[in-house]
C-alpha positions, 0 to 999 in steps of 0.5 A: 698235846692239847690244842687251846682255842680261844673265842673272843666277843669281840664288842664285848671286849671292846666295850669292856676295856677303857683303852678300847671304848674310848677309841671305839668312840673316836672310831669304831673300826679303830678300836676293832683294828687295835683288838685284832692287833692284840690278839694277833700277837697274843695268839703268835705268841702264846700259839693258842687259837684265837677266833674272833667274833663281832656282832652284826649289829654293828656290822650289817650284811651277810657275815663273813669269815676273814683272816688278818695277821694270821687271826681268824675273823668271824662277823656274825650274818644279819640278825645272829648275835655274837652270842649265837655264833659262839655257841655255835663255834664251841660246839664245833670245836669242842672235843678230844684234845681241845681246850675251848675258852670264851672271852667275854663278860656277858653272865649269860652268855659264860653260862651257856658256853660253860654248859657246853664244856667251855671255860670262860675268861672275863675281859679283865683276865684276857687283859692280863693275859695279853699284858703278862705276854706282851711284857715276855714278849719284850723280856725276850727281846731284851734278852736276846739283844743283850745275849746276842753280841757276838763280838770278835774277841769274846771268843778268842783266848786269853793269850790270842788276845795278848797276841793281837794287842802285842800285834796292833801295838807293832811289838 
């Protein structure tokens, strides 16, 4: 079975899609904490693996790997660009069974990763992958709580069912 794996720039989403630049403009760690939420339930739901990756630029210090609701988080050390930590991230991954792609809608940077053997997915695509698992995930919710009333007299017979009618009636 082949193991798919997804590498998102995280900035460059942020900045790409205008839900999240315009809560990047309110705040910055809103707009991260909104996409790790997305991505978090896109990657439950779908089982691909999501890493995640900011740039340092916006995140001074040493860089770090963390895990949030199960999505793994990598923040880029002082003056390595997202773009290095990708690359890096692809070569590390990349091999039998595996299907590398990278979200993001910087040209350069999908060029380098598809000469490594990784497939790129614009941020405007990854939008309508995370939008089409969301409206599924919400179709089989849906689904379920119609499926799912187990009522008493939906498994009782037909001449049961007289029977407790006859009963509750005293006849």
């Amino acid at each position: 079975m082949m193991q798919e794996i997804l590498i998102v720039d995280g900035y460059n989403i942020i900045g790409a899609w205008p839900e999240l630049q315009k809560l990047k403009e309110v705040s910055l760690e809103e707009a991260r904490d909104r996409l790790i939420e997305m991505l978090a339930e896109y990657q439950s739901y779908s089982g691909v693996k999501v890493l995640l990756v900011f740039d340092a630029y916006y995140v001074p210090g040493l860089g770090g790997k963390y895990v949030q609701s199960k999505l793994r988080i990598f923040y880029t050390k002082e003056k390595e660009t997202a773009d290095e930590l990708i690359e890096r991230l692809v070569a590390e991954n990349i091999g039998r069974r595996r299907q590398i792609y990278v979200a993001t809608s910087d040209m350069t940077e999908q060029h380098v990763i598809f000469g490594k053997g990784a497939f790129r997915v614009p941020a405007g695509e990854l939008r309508i992958k995370l939008d089409l698992a969301k409206r599924e995930i919400q179709h089989k919710i849906k689904e379920e709580r119609s499926g799912k009333r187990n009522t008493f007299d939906s498994k009782l017979s037909n001449e049961m069912k007289d029977l407790f009618e006859k009963w509750r009636r005293g006849q």
